[in-house]
C-alpha positions, 0 to 999 in steps of 0.5 A: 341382353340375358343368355345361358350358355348353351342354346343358341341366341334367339330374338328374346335375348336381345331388347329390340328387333334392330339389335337382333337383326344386327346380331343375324347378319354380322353372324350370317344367320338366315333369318328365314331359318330361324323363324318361329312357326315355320313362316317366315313373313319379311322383316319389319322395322325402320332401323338401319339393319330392318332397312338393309335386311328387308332390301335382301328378304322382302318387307312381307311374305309376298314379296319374298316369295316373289323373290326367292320360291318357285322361279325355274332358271336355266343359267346363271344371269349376268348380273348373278354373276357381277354379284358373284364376282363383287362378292368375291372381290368383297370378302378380299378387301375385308383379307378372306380368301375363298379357300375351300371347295365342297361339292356335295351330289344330292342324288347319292343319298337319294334325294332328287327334288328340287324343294327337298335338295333346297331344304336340305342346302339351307340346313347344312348352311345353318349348322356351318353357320354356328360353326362359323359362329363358334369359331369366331370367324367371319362368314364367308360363302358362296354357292351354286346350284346345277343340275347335270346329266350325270348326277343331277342336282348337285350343289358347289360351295365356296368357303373362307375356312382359316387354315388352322380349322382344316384338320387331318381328314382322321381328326373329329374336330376339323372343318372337313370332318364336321362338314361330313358329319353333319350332312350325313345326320343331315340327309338320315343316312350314311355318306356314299364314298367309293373311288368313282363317286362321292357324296361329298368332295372337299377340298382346301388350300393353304396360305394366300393363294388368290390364283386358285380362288378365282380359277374355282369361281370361273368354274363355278360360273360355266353356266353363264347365259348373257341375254341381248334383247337389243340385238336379238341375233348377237351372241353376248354369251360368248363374248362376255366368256371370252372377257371372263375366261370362262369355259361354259356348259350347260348345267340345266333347269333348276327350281328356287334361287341358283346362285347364293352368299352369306349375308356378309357378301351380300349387296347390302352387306358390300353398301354398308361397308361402303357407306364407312370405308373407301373401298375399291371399285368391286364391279366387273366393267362394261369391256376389257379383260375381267381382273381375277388377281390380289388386286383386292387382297393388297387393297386389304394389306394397305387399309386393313388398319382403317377398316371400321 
């Protein structure tokens, strides 16, 4: 592999396809944002990262717009949110912790479409992606989209930021500050910040706080719905919340994909890892009280030394 200094990687650095699919996700590069020409047209391959990542964007471009364009939800699903909590739980084991909160109003810079709020989104996630890349830090995210009554669509992200990389808000060279800077460059114009309402909320906590991550995921799963064809006149919704400790509200209809992980949280990421280490049971079981505690955490405390 041939590289000058300076631009970022593209798939003529590498001497196959596998190796540069290997190099996107260890990184947690969309392969749909670095597609020459614009179209993105599944991945192709017979090689262990071609198989993986094809399970995630499709083998072709129907199947992933099948996948992944024009779908308009109303609720987060069941198996989104055991996704959801699997990919939590994941990135524990592996002893990241999801520690920094950004929400981030569309409608506060003026964009209020569904595809333009999802172009926008993916491209604040690819900056934060070389970031990530930069730093050397494994990354680690989740996202959800909704659409309130207030400030319409509105994006919640969930990092792994290290500590260290959270600097004063004054300082040019934190995680918060690039954040701010390149959502504004962004969406073309200047941020709104005023008492009562803000473009963007960032918030970041210290230490190994695990209380505190799962208390944000439960809030960024409220808009559960659990659907029981089998008994039609049930209410699963409440029942699942109740096992969850989930306070549910309705946050609307909204266009494309309404739940979202970096590619290390991913199914087929979690497989893989599974394939090579003895990882602990990451799935939400089918009753009983849901675990939102270090459980994961210390599994990681005992085996990160065996962790391949």
């Amino acid at each position: 592999m041939k590289h000058d200094e300076g631009r970022p990687l593209t798939r003529y650095d590498f001497d196959s396809a596998e190796d540069w699919l290997r190099y996107c996700h260890q990184s947690g590069i969309d392969l749909v944002d670095v597609t020459e020409g614009g179209q993105f047209n599944g991945v192709h391959g017979s090689g262990p990262y071609a198989s993986l990542l094809a399970g995630i964007y499709g083998h072709n471009r129907q199947e992933y717009k099948r996948a992944w364009e024009g779908r308009v939800t109303d609720a987060i699903g069941l198996t989104q949110f055991k996704r959801a909590y699997r990919a939590v739980a994941f990135a524990n084991c592996l002893g990241l912790i999801l520690n920094t909160k950004v929400d981030v109003t569309w409608s506060t810079v003026g964009v209020r479409n569904d595809a333009q709020i999802a172009q926008l989104q993916n491209q604040l996630l690819d900056v934060l992606r070389g970031w990530y890349r930069r730093k050397g830090v494994p990354a680690a995210w989740l996202w959800v989209l909704e659409n309130g009554q207030t400030h319409g669509v509105h994006t919640h992200l969930f990092f792994h930021v290290p500590d260290d990389q959270v600097i004063d808000f004054k300082s040019t060279n934190g995680f918060n500050e690039f954040l701010r800077r390149r959502l504004q460059y962004i969406v073309k114009r200047p941020l709104l910040l005023t008492p009562d309402s803000k473009t963007v909320r960032i918030s970041h906590v210290n230490g190994r706080q695990v209380g505190w991550q799962w208390e944000r995921f439960r809030y960024m799963m409220k808009g559960l719905r659990v659907v029981d064809r089998r008994s039609p006149h049930s209410d699963p919704t409440r029942r699942f919340a109740a096992r969850g400790k989930l306070r549910l509200a309705d946050q609307g209809r909204v266009m494309g994909r309404r739940v979202g992980f970096s590619p290390l949280l991913q199914d087929r990421s979690i497989a893989l890892w599974q394939q090579r280490n003895a990882l602990p049971d990451l799935n939400v079981g089918h009753s009983g009280p849901i675990a939102y505690d270090g459980r994961f955490l210390a599994w990681y405390d005992d085996h990160a030394h065996l962790l391949r």
